[in-house]
C-alpha positions as semicolon CSV with decimal commas, in nm:
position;residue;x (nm);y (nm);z (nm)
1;X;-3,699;1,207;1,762
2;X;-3,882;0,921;1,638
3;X;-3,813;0,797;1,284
4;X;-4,160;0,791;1,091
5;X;-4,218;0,471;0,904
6;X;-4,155;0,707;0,581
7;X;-3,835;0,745;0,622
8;X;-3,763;0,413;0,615
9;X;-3,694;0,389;0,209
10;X;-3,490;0,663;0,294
11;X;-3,316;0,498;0,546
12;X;-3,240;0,181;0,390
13;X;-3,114;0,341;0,065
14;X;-2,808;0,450;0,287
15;X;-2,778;0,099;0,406
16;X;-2,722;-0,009;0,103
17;X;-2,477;0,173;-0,057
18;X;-2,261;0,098;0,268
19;X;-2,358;-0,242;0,248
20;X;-2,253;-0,206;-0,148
21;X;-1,937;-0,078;-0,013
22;X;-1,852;-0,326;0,203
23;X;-1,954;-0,632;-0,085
24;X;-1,628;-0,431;-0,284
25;X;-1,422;-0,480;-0,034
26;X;-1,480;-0,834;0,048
27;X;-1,466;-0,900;-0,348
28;X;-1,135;-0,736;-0,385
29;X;-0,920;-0,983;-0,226
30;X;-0,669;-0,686;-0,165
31;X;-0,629;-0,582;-0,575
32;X;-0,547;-0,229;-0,538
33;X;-0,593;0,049;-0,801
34;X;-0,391;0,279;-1,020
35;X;-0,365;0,584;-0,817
36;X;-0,306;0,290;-0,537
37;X;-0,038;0,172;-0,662
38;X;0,149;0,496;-0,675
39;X;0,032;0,566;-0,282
40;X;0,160;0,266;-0,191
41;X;0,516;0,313;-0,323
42;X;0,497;0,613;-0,125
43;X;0,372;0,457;0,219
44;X;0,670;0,230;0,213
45;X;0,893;0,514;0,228
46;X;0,778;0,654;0,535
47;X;1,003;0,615;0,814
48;X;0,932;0,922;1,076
49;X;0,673;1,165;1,107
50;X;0,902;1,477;0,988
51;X;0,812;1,280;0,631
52;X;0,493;1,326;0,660
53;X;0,520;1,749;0,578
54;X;0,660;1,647;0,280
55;X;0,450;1,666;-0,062
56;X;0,290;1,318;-0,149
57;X;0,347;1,137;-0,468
58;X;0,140;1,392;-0,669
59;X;0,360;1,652;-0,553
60;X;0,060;1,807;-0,351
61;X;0,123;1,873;0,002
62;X;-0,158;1,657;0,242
63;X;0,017;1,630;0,567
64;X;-0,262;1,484;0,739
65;X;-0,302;1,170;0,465
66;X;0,040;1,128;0,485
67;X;0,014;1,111;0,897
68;X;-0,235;0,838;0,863
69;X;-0,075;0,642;0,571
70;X;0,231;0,649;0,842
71;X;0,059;0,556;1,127
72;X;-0,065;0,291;0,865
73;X;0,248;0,160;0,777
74;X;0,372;0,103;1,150
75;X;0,049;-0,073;1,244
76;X;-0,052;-0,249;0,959
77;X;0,243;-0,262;0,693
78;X;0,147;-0,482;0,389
79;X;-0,193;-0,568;0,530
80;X;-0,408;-0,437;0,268
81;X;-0,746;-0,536;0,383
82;X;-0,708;-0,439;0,735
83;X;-0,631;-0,026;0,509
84;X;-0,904;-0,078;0,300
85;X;-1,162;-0,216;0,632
86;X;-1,056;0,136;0,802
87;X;-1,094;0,363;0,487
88;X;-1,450;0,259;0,482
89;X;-1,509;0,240;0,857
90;X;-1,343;0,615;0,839
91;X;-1,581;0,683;0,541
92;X;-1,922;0,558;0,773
93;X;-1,830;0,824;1,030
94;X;-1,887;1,049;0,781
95;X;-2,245;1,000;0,701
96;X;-2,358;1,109;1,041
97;X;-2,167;1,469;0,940
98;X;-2,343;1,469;0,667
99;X;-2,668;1,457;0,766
100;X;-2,592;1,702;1,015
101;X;-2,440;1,893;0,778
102;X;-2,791;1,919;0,581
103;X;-2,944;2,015;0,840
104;X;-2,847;2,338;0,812
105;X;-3,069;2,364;0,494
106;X;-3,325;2,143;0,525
107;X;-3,424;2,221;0,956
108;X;-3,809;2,083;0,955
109;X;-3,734;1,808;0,638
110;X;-3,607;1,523;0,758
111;X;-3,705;1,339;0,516
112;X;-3,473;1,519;0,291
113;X;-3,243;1,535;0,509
114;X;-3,175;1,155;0,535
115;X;-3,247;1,159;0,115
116;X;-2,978;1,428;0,090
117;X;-2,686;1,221;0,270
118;X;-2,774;0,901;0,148
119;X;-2,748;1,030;-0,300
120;X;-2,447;1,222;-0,154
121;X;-2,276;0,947;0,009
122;X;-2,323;0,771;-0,313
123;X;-2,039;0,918;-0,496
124;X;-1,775;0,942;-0,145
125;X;-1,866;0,598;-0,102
126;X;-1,799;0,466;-0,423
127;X;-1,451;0,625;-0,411
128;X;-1,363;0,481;-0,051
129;X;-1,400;0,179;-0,155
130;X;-1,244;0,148;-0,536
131;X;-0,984;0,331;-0,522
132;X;-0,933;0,368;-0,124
133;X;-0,620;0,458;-0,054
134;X;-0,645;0,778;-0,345
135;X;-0,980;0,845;-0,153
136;X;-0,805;0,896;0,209
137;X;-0,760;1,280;0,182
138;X;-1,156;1,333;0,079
139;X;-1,275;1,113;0,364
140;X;-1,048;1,292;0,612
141;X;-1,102;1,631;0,438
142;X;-1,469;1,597;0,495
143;X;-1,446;1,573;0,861
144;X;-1,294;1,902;0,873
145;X;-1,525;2,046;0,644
146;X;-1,830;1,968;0,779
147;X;-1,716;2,021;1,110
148;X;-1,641;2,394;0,960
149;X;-2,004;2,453;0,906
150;X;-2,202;2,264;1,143
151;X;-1,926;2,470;1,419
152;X;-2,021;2,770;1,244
153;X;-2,401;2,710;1,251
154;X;-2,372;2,596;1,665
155;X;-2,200;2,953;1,673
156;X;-2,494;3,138;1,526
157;X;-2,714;2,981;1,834
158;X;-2,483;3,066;2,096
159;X;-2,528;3,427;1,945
160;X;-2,903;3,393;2,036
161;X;-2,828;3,288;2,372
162;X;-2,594;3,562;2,435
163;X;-2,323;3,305;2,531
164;X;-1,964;3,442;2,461
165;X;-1,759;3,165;2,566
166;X;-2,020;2,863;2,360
167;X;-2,009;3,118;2,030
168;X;-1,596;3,136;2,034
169;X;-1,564;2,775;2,163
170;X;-1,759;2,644;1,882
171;X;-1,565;2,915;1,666
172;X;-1,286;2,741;1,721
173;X;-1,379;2,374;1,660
174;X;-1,493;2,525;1,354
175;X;-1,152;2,721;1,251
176;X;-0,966;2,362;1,319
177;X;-1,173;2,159;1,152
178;X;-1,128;2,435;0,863
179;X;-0,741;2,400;0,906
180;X;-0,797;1,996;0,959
181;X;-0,931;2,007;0,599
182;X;-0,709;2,192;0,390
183;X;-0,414;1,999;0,528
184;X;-0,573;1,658;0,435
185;X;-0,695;1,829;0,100
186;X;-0,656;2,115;-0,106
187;X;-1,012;2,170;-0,246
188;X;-1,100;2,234;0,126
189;X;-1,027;2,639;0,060
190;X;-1,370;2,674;-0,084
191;X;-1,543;2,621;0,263
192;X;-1,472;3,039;0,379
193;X;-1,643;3,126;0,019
194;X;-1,953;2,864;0,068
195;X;-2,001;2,949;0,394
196;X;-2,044;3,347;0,250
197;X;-2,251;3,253;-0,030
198;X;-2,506;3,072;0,184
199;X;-2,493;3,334;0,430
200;X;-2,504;3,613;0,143
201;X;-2,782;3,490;-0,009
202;X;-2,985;3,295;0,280
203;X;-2,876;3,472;0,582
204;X;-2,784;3,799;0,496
205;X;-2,807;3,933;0,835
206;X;-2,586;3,723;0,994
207;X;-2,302;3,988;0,785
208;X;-2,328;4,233;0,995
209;X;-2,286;4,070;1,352
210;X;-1,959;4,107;1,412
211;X;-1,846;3,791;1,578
212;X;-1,895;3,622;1,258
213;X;-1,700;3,944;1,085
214;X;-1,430;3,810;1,307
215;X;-1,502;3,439;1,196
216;X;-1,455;3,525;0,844
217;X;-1,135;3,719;0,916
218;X;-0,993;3,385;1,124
219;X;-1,108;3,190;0,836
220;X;-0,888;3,421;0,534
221;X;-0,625;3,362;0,771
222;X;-0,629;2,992;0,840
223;X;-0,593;2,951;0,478
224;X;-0,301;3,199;0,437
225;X;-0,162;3,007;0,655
226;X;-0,211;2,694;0,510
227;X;-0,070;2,856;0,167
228;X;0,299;2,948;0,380
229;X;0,288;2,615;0,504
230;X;0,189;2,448;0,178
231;X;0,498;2,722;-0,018
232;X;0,721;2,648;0,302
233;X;0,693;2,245;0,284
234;X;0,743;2,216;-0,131
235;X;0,371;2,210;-0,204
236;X;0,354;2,144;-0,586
237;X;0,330;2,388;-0,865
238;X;0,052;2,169;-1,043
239;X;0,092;2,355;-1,367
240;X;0,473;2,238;-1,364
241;X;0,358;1,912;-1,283
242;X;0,124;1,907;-1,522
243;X;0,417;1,753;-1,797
244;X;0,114;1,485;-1,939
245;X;-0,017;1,770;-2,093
246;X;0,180;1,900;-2,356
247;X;0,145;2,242;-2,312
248;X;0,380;2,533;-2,274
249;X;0,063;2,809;-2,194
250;X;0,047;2,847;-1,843
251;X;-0,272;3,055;-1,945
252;X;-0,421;2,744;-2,115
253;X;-0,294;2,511;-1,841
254;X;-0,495;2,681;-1,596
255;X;-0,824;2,728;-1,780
256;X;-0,794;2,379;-1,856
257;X;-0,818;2,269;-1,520
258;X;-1,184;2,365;-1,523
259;X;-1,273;2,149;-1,840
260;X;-1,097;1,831;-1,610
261;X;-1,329;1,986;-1,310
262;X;-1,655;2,001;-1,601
263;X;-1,623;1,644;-1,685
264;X;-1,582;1,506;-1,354
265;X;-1,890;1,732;-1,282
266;X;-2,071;1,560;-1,623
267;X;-1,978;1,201;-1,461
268;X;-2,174;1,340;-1,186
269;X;-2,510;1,459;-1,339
270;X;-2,509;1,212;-1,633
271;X;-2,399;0,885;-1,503
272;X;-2,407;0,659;-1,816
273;X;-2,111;0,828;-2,002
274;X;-1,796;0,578;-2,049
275;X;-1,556;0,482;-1,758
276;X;-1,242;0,405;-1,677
277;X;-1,067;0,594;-1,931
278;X;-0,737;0,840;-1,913
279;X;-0,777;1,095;-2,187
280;X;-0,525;1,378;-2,265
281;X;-0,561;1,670;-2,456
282;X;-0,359;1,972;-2,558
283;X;-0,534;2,248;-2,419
284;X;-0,386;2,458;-2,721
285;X;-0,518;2,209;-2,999
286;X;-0,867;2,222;-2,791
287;X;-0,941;2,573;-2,719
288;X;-1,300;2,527;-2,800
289;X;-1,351;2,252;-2,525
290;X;-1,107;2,444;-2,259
291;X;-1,334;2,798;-2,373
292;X;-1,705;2,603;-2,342
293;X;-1,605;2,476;-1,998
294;X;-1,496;2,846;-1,928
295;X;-1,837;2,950;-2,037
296;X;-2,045;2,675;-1,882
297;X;-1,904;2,794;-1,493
298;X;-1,961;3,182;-1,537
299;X;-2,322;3,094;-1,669
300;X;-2,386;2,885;-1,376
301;X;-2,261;3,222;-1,185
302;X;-2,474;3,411;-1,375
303;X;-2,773;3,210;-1,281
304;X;-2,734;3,216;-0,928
305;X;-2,712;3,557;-1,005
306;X;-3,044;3,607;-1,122
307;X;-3,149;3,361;-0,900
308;X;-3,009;3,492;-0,608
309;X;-3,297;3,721;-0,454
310;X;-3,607;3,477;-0,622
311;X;-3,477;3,170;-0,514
312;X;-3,203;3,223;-0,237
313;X;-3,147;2,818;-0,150
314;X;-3,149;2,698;-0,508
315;X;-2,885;2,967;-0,568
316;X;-2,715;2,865;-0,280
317;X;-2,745;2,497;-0,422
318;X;-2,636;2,594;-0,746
319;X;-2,341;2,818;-0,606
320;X;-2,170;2,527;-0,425
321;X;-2,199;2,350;-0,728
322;X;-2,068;2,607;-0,952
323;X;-1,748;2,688;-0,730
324;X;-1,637;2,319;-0,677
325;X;-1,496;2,304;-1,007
326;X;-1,307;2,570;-0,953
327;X;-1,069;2,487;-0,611
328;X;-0,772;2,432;-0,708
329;X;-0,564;2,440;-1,024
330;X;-0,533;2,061;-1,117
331;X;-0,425;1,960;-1,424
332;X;-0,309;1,624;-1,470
333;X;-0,437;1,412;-1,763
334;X;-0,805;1,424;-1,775
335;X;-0,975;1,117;-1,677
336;X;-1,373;0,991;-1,645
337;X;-1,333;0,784;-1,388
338;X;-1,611;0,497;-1,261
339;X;-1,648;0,675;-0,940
340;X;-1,715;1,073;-1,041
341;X;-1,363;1,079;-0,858
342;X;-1,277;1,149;-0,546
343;X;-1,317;1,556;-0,686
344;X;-1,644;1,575;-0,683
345;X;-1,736;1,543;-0,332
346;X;-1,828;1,965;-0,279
347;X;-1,973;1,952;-0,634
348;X;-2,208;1,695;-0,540
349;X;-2,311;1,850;-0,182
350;X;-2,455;2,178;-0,431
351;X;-2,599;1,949;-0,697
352;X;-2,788;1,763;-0,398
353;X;-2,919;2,123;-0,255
354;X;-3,008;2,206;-0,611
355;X;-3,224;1,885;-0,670
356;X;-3,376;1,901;-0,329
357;X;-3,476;2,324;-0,372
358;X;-3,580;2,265;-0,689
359;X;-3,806;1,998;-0,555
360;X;-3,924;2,234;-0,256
361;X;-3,962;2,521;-0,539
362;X;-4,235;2,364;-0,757
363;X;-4,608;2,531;-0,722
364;X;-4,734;2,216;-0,811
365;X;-4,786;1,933;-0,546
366;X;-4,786;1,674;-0,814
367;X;-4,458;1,754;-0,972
368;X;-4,220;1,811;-0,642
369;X;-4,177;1,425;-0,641
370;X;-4,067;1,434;-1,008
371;X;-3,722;1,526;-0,905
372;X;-3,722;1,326;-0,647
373;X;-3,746;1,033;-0,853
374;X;-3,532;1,130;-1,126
375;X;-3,287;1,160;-0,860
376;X;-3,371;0,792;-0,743
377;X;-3,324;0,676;-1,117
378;X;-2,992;0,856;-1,133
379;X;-2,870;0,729;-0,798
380;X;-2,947;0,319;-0,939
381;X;-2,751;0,422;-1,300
382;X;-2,426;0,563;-1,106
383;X;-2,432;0,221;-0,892
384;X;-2,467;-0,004;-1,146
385;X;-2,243;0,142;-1,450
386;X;-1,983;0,151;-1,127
387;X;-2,023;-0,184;-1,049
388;X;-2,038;-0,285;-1,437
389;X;-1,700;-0,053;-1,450
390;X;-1,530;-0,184;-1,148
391;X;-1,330;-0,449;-1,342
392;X;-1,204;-0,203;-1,557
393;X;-0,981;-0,026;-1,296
394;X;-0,815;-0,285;-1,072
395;X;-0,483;-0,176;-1,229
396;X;-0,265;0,059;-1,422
397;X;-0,297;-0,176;-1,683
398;X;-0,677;-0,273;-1,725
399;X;-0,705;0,122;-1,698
400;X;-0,449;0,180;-2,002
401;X;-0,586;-0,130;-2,200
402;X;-0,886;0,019;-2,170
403;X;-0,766;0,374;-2,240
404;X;-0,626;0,274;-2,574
405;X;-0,880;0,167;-2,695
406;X;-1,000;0,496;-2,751
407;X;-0,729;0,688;-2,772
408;X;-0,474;0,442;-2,969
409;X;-0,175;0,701;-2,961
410;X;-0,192;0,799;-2,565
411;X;0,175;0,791;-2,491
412;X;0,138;0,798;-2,141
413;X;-0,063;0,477;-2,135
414;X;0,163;0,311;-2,405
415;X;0,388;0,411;-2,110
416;X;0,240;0,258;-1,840
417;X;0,184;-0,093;-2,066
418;X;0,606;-0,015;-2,178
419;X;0,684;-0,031;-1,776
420;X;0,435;-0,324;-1,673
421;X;0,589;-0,512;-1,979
422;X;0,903;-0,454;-1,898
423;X;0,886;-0,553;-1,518
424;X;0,714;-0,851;-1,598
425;X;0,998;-0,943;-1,788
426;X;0,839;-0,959;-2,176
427;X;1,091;-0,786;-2,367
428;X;0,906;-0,772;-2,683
429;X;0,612;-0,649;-2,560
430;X;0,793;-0,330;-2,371
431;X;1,000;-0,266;-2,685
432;X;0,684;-0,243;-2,901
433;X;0,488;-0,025;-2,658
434;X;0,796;0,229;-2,612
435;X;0,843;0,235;-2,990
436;X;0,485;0,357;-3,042
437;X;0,497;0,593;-2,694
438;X;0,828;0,766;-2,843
439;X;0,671;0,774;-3,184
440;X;0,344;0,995;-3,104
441;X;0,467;1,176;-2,764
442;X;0,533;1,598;-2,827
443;X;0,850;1,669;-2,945
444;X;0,866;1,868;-2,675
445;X;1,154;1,726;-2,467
446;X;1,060;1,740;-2,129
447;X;0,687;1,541;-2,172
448;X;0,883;1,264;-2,323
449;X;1,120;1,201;-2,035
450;X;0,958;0,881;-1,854
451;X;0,933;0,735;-2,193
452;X;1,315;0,796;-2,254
453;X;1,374;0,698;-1,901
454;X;1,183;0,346;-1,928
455;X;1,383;0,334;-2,291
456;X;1,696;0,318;-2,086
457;X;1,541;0,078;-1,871
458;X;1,522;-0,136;-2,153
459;X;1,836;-0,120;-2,261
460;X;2,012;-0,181;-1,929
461;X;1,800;-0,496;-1,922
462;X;1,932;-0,609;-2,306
463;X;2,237;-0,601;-2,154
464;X;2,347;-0,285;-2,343
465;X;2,469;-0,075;-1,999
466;X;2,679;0,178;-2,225
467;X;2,396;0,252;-2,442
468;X;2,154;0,275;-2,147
469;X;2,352;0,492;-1,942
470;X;2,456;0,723;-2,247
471;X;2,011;0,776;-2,256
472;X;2,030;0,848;-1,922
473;X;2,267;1,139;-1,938
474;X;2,111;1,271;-2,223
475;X;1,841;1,309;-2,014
476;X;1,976;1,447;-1,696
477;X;2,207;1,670;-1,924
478;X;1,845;1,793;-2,101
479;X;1,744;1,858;-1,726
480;X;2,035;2,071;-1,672
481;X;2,021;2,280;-1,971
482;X;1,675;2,340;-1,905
483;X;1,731;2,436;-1,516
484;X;1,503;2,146;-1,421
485;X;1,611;1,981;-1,088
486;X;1,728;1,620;-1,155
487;X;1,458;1,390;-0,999
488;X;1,687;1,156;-0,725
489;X;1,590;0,855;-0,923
490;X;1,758;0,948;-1,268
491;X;2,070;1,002;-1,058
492;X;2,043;0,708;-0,893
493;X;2,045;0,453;-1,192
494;X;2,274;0,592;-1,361
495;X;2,504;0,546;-1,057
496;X;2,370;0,198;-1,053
497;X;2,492;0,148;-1,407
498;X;2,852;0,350;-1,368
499;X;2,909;0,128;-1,017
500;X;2,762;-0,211;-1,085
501;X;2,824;-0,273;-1,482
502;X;3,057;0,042;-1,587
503;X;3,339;0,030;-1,321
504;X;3,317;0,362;-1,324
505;X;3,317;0,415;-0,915
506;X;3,413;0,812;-0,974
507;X;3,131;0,867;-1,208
508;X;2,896;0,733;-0,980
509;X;3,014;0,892;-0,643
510;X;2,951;1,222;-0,856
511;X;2,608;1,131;-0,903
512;X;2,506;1,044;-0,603
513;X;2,697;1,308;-0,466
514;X;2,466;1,511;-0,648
515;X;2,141;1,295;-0,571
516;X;2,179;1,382;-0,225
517;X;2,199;1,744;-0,254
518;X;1,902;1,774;-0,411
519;X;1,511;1,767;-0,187
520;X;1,517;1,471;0,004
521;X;1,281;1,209;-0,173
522;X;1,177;0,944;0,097
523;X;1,131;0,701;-0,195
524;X;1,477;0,729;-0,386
525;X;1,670;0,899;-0,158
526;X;1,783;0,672;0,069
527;X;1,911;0,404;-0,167
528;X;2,096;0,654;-0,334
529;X;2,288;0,754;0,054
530;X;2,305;0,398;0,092
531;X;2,485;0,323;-0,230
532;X;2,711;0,600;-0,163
533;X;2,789;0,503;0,152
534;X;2,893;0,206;0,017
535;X;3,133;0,295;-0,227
536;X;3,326;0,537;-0,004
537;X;3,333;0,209;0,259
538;X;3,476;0,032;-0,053
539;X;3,707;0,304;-0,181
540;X;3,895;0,310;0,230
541;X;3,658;0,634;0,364
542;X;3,499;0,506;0,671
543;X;3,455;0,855;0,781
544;X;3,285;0,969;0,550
545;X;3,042;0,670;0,447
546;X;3,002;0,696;0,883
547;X;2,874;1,026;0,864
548;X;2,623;0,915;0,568
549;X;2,490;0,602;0,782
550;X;2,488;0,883;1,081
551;X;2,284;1,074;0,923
552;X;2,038;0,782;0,762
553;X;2,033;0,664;1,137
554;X;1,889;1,026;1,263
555;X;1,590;0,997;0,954
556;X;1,566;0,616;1,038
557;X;1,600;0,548;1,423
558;X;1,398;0,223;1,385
559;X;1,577;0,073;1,043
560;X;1,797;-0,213;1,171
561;X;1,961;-0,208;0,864
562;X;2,098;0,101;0,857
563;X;2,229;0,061;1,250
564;X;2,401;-0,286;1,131
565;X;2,567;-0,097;0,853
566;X;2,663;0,190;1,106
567;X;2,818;-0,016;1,382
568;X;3,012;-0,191;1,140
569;X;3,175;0,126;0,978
570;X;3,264;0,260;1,314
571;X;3,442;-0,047;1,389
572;X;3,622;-0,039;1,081
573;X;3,720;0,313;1,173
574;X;4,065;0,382;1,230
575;X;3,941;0,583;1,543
576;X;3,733;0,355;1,693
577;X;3,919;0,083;2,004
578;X;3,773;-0,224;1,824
579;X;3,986;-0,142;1,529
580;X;4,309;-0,017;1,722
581;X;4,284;-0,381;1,942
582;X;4,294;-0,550;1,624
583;X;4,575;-0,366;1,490
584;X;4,768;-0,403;1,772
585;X;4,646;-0,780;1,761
586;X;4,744;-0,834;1,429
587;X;5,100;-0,700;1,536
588;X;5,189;-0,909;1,788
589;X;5,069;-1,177;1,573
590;X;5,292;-1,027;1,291
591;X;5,638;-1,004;1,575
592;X;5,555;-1,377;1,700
593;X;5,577;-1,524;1,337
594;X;5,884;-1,311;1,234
């Protein structure tokens, strides 16, 4: 098909929020982000694939992010341009799945068509290239998903043609690219449920053929089996992880997930609002806000209720939207971030149906373009308050600099300033900052126990090791009491502190005894196996610091490290020849002396 010259504008607004994509990268000079920060800590620790079906540093369980940031590692480790080049080459493979994608709805408009990918791309784009390593799972997870309905609609037309093998061969590229997205993202489980609304209220013949009966079936069970495998693998409890939020409702944990979901969603629509801000809230202090954002998503399901048999594609539109904020239970501290977050990519696929229907929808010719060009005037406000914003959230501490300033008493960013001061060595400044975290955190134990944590941090850095590991048992006896499983890295500095400062050898062998019994964590684990390993090498038990290294070796084939450490404990084994011949060596040399 030849592209009319109208399409051009069209065309070259896509161009040039890639282009705008690319101008972040080049000005970055490799500065990562906050979330970035936290995936990188976890890339390092990747040493095998087996890792990879392990939950990420949000506790969520993305096998197929992890696989890449793996693959990453191996290929490119350190090289943080050559990451950020391929998240936004893997991001402009994208936009030709998009456009396909609205195609579905929008068959003899091309023109909305391209209009449609290029003010959704906006958002995706904006995201792969800020924060770009956070962004992986969305860029990966929209493969899948539109591969999920553009298989399904190729399905529909080998139907038509009477073509069993084309209908269940595109059935299942469809069903993998399904299973291909919930394993690189959670939020992917909406796609069965879209793919019924649009059906229910655009196609509602299509639910009685019953190759697609079976296609729905396929789908309910690709994601039960995503859930075993997500249960199976340690996916994360979010409300349990969810300690920012001091809260002890589950109830109002949950509902409060869809106020988070309502303001990425209000970042989305109104695009002026303030940026790169952390806020939390206690969802049982701020009932109202958790209750309106309850009643704002079942009145947009009551609308495309009413809506449903007048206007079937702008209920459609408005259905997508609607259900987006409501995928998965997240509720970590609530943040309005300068992209619309990484989130929002299903929310903004309805809100660009529900422009572009409402558009179609007006009886007036002279007011369909009004839309349209609100939409345009949106579009320019979201890229330039992002690129005004960018600044703001190079790093966990511009972001918490930033957040204080409007919330003075956020203890988790008086946190985050507590740990940057403290690794940057200013003393004072940490002190101050944990003072005034430990001063306005809950009372409630277990949301204060990074703060206590980086306290003993602090201490152990003054020089005051008794005092700093006395904190540290507090807290892992607080753990205990509570039935709370002792994260690996508690364990392992207070080893650190027994072994190194203490000369307490036994007290730390018991700790990292008990380190290592607990889920393997690829970040802290392995010090803590190699510490122990060392002390039972120091303390005259090759055997058993052998069968440690052994069993680092089998997790790390490729660390030379842990192979130097292992071939030199096997010589020092009383079993091995190298240590017999020297034995017997050092007798003869003992006999010829005497």
């Amino acid at each position: 098909m030849k592209l009319n010259a109208k399409y051009y504008p069209v065309l070259a607004l896509s161009l040039f929020i890639i282009l705008l994509g690319l101008i972040y990268a080049a000005e970055s000079n490799g500065q990562v982000m906050f979330d970035d920060e936290l995936e990188i800590s976890m890339v390092s620790s990747f040493h095998s694939v087996q890792e990879a079906f392990t939950v990420d540093c949000f506790g969520l369980f993305r096998p197929v992010k992890n696989l890449v940031f793996y693959f990453w590692q191996n290929t490119w480790p350190g090289n943080l341009q050559a990451w950020r080049l391929s998240a936004i080459l893997a991001f402009l493979g994208v936009i030709p799945l998009a456009y396909q994608f609205f195609a579905i709805f929008f068959q003899d408009k091309p023109w909305h068509r391209f209009f449609a990918a290029a003010i959704w791309a906006s958002a995706p784009a904006m995201t792969s290239v800020v924060s770009w390593i956070s962004s992986t799972n969305i860029i990966l997870s929209g493969y899948g998903f539109f591969l999920y309905f553009i298989g399904y609609e190729k399905t529909q037309k080998m139907q038509v043609r009477q073509s069993l093998g084309g209908t269940y061969g595109w059935m299942t590229i469809a069903l993998f690219g399904l299973g291909f997205a919930c394993l690189a993202y959670e939020a992917a489980l909406m796609g069965p449920f879209l793919v019924l609304l649009r059906d229910f209220w655009c196609k509602p013949q299509r639910l009685g053929r019953g190759a697609n009966r079976v296609f729905y079936a396929i789908s309910i069970g690709v994601l039960a089996c995503y859930l075993v495998l997500r249960h199976q693998h340690g996916g994360a409890n979010t409300i349990d992880y969810a300690l920012a939020i001091p809260s002890d409702s589950k109830l109002w944990l949950s509902l409060s997930s869809g106020w988070f979901y309502l303001v990425h969603a209000w970042r989305w629509i109104w695009p002026f609002g303030q940026q790169g801000i952390s806020i939390i809230f206690n969802p049982e202090e701020h009932k109202d806000m958790v209750l309106f954002s309850l009643s704002v998503v079942v009145s947009i399901g009551l609308l495309v209720l009413w809506l449903g048999n007048k206007r079937p594609k702008l209920a459609t539109g408005l259905g997508f939207f609607g259900l987006a904020l409501l995928p998965m239970a997240n509720v970590l501290p609530l943040r309005n971030g300068p992209i619309c977050d990484y989130y929002l990519f299903f929310p903004s696929l309805g809100l660009v149906l529900t422009i572009l229907e409402f558009s179609k929808n007006l009886k007036s010719p002279k007011l369909r373009p009004i839309p349209l060009i609100i939409a345009c005037i949106w579009l320019g406000a979201f890229v330039l308050t992002t690129r005004n914003w960018v600044p703001h959230w190079k790093t966990r501490e511009a972001l918490a600099q930033r957040t204080l300033e409007w919330q003075p008493d956020n203890y988790v960013m008086l946190a985050f300033l507590a740990e940057g001061s403290l690794l940057s060595g200013d003393m004072t400044a940490s002190r101050t900052y944990l003072d005034h975290a430990l001063a306005t955190a809950p009372e409630v134990r277990k949301y204060r126990y990074n703060i206590e944590y980086l306290d003993s941090l602090w201490l152990g850095k003054s020089g005051k090791y008794e005092e700093s590991a006395k904190a540290l048992e507090s807290i892992v006896a607080h753990h205990q009491e509570s039935q709370i499983l002792v994260p690996v890295l508690y364990q392992l500095q207070l080893a650190y502190l027994y072994d190194v400062y203490l000369n307490q050898t036994s007290r730390a062998e018991a700790c990292l005894t008990k380190a290592l019994k607990a889920p393997w964590d690829g970040a802290f684990s392995k010090p803590a196996a190699l510490r122990l390993a060392d002390i039972h090498s120091r303390n005259k038990k090759p055997e058993v610091a052998k069968e440690i290294y052994q069993m680092l070796a089998q997790l790390y084939p490729a660390d030379a490290e842990i192979q130097q450490k292992l071939n030199a404990v096997e010589d020092a084994s009383p079993n091995s020849p190298l240590h017999s011949s020297n034995q017997a060596l050092a007798s003869n040399e003992s006999e010829e002396s005497d």
